[in-house]
VMD Tcl script that builds the backbone (N, CA, C; Angstrom):
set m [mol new atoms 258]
animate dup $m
set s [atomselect $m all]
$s set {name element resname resid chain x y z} {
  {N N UNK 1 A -12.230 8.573 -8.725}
  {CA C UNK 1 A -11.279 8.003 -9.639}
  {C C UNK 1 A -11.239 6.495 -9.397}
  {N N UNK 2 A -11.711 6.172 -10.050}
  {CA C UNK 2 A -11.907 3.946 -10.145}
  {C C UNK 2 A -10.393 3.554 -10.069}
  {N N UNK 3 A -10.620 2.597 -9.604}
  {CA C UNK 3 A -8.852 1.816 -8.890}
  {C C UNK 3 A -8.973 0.563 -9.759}
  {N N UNK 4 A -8.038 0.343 -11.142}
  {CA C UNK 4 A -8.294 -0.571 -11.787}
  {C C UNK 4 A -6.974 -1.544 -11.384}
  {N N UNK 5 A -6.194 -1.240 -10.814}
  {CA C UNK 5 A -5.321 -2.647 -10.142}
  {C C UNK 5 A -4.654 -1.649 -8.949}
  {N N UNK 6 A -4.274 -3.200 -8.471}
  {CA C UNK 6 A -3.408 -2.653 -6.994}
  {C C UNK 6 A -2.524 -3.920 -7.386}
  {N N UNK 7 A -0.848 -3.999 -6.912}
  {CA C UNK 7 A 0.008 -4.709 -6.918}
  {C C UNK 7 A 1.150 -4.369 -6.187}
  {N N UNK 8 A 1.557 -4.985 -5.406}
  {CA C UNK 8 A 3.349 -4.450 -4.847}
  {C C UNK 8 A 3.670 -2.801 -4.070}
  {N N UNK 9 A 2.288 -2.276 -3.618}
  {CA C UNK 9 A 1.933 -1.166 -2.714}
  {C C UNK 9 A 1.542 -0.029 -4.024}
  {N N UNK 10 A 1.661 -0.370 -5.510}
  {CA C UNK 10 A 1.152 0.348 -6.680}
  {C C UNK 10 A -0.444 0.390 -6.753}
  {N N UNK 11 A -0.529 1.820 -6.644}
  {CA C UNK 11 A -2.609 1.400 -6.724}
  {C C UNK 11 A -2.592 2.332 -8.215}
  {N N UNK 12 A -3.138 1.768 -9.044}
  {CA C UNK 12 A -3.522 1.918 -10.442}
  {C C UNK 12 A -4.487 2.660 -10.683}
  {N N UNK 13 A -4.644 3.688 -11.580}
  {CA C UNK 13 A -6.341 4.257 -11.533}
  {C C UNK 13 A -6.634 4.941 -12.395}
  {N N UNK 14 A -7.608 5.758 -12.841}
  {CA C UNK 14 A -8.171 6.180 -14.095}
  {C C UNK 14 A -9.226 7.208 -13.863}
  {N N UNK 15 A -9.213 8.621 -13.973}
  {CA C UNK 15 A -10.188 9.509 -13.690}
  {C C UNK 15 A -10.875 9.432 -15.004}
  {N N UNK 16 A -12.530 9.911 -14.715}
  {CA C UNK 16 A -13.051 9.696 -15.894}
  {C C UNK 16 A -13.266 10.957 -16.559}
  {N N UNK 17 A -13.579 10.689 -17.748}
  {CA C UNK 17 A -13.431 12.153 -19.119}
  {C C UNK 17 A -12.272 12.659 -18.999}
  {N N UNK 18 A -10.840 12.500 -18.613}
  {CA C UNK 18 A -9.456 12.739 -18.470}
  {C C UNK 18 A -9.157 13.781 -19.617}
  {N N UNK 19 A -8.532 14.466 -19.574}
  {CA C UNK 19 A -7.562 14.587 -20.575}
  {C C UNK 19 A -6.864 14.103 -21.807}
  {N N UNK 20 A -6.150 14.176 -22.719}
  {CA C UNK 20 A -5.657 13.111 -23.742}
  {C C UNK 20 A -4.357 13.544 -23.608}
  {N N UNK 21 A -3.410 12.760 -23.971}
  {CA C UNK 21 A -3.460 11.160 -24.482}
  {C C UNK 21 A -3.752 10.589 -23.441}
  {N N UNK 22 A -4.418 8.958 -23.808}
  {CA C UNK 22 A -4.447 8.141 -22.795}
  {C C UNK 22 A -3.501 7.873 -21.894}
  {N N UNK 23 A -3.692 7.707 -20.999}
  {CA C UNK 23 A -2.964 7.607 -19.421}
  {C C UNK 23 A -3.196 6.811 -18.410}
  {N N UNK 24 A -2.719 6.439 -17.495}
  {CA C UNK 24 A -3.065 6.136 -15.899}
  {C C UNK 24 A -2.255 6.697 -14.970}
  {N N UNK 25 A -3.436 6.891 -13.996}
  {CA C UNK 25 A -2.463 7.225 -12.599}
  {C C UNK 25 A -1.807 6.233 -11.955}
  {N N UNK 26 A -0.555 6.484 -11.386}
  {CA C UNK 26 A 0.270 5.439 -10.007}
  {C C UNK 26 A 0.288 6.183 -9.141}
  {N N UNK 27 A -0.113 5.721 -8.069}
  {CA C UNK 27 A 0.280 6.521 -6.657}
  {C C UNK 27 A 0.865 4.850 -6.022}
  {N N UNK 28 A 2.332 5.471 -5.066}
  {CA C UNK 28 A 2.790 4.753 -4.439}
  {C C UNK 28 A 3.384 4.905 -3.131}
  {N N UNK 29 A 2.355 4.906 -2.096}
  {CA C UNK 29 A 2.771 6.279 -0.694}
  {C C UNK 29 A 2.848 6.996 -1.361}
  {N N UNK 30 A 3.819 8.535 -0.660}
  {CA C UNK 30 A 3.170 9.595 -1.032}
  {C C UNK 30 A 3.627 9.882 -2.154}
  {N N UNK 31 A 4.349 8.919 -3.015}
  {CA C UNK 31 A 4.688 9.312 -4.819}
  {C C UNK 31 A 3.193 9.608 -6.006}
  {N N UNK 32 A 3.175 10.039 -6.719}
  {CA C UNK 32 A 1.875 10.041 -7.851}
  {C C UNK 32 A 2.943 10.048 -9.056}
  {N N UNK 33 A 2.436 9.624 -10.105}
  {CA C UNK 33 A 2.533 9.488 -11.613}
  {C C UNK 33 A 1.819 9.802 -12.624}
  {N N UNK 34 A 1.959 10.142 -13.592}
  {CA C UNK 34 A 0.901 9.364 -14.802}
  {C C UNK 34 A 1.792 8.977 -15.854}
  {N N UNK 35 A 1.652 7.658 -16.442}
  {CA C UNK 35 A 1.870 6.891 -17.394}
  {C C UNK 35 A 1.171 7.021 -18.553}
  {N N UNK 36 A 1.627 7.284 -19.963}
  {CA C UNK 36 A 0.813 7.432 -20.807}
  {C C UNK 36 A 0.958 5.938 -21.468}
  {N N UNK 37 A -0.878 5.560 -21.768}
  {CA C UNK 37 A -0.646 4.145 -22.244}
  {C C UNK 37 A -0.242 3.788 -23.725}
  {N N UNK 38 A -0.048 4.791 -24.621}
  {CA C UNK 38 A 0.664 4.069 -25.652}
  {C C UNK 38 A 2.002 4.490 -25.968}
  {N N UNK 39 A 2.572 5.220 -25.063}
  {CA C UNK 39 A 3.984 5.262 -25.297}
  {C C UNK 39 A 4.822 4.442 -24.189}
  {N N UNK 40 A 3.881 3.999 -23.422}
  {CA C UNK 40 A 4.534 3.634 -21.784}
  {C C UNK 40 A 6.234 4.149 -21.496}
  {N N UNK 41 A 5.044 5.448 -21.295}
  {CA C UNK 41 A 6.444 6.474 -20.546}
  {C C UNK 41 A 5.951 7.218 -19.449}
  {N N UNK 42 A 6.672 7.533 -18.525}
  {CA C UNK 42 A 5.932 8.577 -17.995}
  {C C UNK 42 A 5.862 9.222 -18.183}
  {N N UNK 43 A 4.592 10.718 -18.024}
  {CA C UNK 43 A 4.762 11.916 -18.284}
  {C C UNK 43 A 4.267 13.208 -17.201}
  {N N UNK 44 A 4.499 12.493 -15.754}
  {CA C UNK 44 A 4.714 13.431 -15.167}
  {C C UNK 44 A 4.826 13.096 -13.446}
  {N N UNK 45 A 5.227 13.234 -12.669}
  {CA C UNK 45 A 5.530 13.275 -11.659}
  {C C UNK 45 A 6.574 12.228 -10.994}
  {N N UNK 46 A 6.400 11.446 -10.257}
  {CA C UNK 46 A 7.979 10.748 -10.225}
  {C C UNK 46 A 7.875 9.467 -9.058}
  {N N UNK 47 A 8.028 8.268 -9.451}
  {CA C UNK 47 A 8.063 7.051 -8.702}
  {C C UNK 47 A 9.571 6.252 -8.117}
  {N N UNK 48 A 9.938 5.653 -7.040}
  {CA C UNK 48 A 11.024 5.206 -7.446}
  {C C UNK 48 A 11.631 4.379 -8.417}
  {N N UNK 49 A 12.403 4.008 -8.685}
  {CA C UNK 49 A 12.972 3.395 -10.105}
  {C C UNK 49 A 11.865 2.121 -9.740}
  {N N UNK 50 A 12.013 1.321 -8.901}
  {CA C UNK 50 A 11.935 -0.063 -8.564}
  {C C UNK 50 A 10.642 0.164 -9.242}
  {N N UNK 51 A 9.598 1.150 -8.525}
  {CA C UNK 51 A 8.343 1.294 -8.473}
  {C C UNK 51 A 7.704 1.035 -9.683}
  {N N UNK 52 A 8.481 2.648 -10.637}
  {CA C UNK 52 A 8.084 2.780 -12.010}
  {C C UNK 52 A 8.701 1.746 -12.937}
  {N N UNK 53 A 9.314 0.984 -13.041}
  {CA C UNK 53 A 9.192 -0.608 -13.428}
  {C C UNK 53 A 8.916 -1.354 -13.497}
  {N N UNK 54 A 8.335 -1.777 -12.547}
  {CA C UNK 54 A 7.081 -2.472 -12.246}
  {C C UNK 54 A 5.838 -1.747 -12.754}
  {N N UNK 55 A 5.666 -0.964 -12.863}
  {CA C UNK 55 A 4.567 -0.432 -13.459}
  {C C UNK 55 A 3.923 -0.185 -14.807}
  {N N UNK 56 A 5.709 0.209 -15.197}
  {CA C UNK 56 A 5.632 -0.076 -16.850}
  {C C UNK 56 A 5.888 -1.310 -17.488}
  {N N UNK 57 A 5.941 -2.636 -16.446}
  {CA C UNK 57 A 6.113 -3.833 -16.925}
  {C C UNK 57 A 4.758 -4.328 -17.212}
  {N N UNK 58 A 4.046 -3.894 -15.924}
  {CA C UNK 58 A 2.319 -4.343 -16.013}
  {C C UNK 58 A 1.729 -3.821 -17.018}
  {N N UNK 59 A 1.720 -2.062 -17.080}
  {CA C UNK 59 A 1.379 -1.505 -18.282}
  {C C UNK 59 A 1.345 -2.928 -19.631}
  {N N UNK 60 A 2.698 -2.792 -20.360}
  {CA C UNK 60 A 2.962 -3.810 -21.323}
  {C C UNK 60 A 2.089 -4.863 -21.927}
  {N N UNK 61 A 2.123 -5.399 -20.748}
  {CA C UNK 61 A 1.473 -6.565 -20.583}
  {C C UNK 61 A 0.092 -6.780 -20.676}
  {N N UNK 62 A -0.488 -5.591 -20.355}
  {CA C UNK 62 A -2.046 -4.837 -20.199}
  {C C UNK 62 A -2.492 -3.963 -21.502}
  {N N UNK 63 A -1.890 -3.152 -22.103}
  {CA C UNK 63 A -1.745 -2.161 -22.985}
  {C C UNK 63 A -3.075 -2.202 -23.836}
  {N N UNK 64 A -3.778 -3.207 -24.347}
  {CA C UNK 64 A -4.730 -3.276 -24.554}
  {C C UNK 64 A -5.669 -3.162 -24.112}
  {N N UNK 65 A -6.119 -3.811 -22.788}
  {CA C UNK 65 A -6.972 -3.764 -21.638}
  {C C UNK 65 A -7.378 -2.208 -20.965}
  {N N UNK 66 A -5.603 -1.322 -21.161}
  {CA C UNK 66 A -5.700 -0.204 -20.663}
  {C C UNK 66 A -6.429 0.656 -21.477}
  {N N UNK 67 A -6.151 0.527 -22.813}
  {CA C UNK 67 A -6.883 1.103 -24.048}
  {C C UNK 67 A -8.505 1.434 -23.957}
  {N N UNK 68 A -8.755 -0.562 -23.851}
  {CA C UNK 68 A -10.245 -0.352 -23.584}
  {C C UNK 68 A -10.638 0.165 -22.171}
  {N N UNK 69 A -10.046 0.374 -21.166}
  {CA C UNK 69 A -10.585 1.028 -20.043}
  {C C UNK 69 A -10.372 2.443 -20.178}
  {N N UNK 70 A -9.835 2.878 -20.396}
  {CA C UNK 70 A -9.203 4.365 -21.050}
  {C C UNK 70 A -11.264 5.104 -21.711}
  {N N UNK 71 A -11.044 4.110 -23.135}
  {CA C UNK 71 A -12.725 4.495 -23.869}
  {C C UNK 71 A -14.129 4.679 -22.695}
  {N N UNK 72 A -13.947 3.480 -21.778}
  {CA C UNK 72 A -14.920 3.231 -20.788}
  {C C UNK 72 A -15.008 4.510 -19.946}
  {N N UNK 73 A -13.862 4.779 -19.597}
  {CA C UNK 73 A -13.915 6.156 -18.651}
  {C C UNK 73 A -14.008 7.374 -19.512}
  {N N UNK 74 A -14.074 7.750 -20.893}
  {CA C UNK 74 A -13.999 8.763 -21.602}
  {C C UNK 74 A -15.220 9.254 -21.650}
  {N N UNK 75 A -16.578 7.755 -21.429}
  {CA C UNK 75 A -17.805 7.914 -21.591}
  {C C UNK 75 A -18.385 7.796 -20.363}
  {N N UNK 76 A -17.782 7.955 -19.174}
  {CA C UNK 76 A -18.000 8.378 -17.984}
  {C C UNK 76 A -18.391 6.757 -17.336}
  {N N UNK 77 A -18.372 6.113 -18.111}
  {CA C UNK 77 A -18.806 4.183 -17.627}
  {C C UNK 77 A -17.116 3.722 -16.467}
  {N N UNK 78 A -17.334 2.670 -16.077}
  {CA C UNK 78 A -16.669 2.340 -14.575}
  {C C UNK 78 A -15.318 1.260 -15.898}
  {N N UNK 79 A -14.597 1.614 -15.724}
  {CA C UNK 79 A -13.619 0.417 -16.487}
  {C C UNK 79 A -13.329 -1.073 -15.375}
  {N N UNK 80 A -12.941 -1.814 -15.982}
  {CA C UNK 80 A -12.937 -2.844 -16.180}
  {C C UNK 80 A -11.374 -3.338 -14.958}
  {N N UNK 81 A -11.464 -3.743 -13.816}
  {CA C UNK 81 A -10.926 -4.157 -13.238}
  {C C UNK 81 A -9.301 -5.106 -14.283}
  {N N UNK 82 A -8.147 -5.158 -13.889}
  {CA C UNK 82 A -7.289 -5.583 -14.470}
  {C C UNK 82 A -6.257 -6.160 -13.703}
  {N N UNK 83 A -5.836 -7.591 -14.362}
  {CA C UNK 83 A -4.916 -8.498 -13.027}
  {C C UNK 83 A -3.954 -7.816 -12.412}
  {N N UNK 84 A -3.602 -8.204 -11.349}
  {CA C UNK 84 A -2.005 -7.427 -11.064}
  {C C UNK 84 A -1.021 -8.255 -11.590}
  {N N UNK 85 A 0.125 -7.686 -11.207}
  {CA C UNK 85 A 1.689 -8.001 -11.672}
  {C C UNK 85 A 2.033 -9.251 -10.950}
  {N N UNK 86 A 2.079 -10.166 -11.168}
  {CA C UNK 86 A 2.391 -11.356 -10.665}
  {C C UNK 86 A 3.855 -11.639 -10.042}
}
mol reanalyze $m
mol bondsrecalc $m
mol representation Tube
mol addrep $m
């Protein structure tokens, strides 16, 4: 599973040929997530507040980027590294 950002102990990531809808994983210690990228919500497992805020702030901000890395991994190709949260 390719690690397309790390920020604030959030490691970001993307298994390839996934499932739909588009998504990303958060793992944060021993928390996991997935974020779906065009509703930026979560839809399943559970971060702390602080965490998953930061996460869906970056999301936002990215949403496009995530899109096209999303296609990249559908076709089994390596996506595209993405800034962190400043």
């Amino acid at each position: 599973m390719p690690t397309i950002s790390t920020f604030y102990g959030l490691l970001i990531q993307m298994f390839f040929n996934d499932h739909a809808p588009p998504h990303f994983h958060v793992r944060y210690g021993e928390h996991k997530a997935i974020i779906d990228i065009r509703n930026l919500a979560l839809t399943d497992g559970k971060l702390p507040r602080r965490a998953l805020n930061l996460a869906l702030d970056w999301a936002e901000l990215h949403q496009d980027e995530l899109l096209d890395d999303w296609l990249l991994c559908e076709k089994m190709q390596n996506p595209n590294p993405i800034a962190p949260l400043e």
